[in-house]
C-alpha positions in Angstrom: -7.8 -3.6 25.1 -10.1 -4.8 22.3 -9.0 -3.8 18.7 -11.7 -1.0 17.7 -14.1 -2.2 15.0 -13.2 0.2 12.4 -9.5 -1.2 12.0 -10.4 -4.5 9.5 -12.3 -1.8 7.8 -9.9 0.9 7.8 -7.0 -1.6 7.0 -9.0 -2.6 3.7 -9.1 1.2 2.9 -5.6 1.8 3.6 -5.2 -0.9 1.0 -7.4 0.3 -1.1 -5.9 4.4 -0.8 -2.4 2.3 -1.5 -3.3 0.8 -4.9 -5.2 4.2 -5.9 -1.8 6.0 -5.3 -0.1 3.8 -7.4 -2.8 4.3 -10.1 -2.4 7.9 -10.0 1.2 7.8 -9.9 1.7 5.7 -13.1 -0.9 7.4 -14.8 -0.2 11.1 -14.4 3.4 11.4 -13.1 5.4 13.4 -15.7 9.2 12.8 -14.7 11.4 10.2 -13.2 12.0 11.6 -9.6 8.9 12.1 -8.6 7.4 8.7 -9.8 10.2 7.6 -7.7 8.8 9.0 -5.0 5.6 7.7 -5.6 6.7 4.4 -5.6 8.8 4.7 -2.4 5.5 6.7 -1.1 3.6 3.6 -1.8 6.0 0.9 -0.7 5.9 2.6 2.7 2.3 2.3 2.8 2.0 -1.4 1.6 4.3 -2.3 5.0 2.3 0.3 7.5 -0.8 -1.7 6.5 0.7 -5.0 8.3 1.9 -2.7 11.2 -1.6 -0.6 11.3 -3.4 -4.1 11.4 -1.0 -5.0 14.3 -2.0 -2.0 16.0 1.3 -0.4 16.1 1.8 3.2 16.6 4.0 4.0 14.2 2.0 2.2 11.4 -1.2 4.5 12.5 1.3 7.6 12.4 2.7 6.6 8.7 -1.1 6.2 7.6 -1.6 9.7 9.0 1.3 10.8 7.2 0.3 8.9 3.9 -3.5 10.5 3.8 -1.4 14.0 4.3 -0.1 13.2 1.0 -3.3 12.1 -0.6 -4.6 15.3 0.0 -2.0 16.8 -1.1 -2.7 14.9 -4.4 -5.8 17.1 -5.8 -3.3 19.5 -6.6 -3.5 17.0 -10.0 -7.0 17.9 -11.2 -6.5 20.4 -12.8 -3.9 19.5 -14.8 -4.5 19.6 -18.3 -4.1 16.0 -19.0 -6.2 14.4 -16.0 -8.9 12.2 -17.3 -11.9 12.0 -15.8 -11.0 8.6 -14.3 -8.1 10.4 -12.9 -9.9 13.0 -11.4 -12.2 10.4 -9.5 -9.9 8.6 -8.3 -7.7 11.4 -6.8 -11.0 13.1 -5.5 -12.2 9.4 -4.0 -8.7 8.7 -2.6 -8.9 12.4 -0.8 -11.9 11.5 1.1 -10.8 8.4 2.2 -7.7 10.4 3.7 -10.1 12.9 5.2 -11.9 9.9 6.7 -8.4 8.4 8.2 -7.6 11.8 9.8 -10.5 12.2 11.4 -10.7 8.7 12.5 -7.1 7.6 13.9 -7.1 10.9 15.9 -10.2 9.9 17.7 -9.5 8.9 21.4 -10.3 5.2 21.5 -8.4 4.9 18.8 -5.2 6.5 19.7 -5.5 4.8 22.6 -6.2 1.2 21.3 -2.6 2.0 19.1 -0.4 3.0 22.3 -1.5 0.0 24.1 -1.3 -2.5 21.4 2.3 -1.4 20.6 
């Protein structure tokens, strides 16, 4: 099966989501654990981006996983000490994630990722 033509895309944006989340983690994390997290958040998605490219399964389902938990980050703007800059960032990275749930869970997709793995 052909690789779908929204994965070099997609794989850029995954990079892209990645280096926002460290961003947001540096800049508005207030204590050790959970920048720790962050980190580890963000090393995990740095290696599904070689196994999302490869087209396998468990890359697409730790993407899915990782744009869970960039929604999960506009819980931050409204903190009292997000910046502007902060604020578009976290609201940018949460549409991209919006845009990766929608689009790994369509069929030709899915599909594409259980035969290439």
């Amino acid at each position: 099966m052909q690789r779908p033509r929204g994965i070099v895309v997609t794989t850029w944006l995954v990079g892209l989501m990645n280096l926002l989340g460290i961003f947001i983690v540096v800049w508005l994390v207030p204590d050790d654990q959970e920048l720790a997290a962050g980190v580890v958040v963000a090393a995990l998605g740095i290696g599904a981006v070689l196994c999302y490219w490869k087209g396998m399964d468990w890359g697409r389902w730790i993407v899915l996983l990782e744009a869970l938990l960039c929604v999960w980050n506009v819980k931050y703007v409204g903190r009292d000490d997000a910046t502007p800059t902060d604020i578009s960032l976290m609201i940018v990275e949460s549409l991209l994630a919006i845009f990766f749930l929608i689009y790994l869970n369509r069929k030709p997709v899915r599909a594409w990722f259980e035969s290439a793995s």
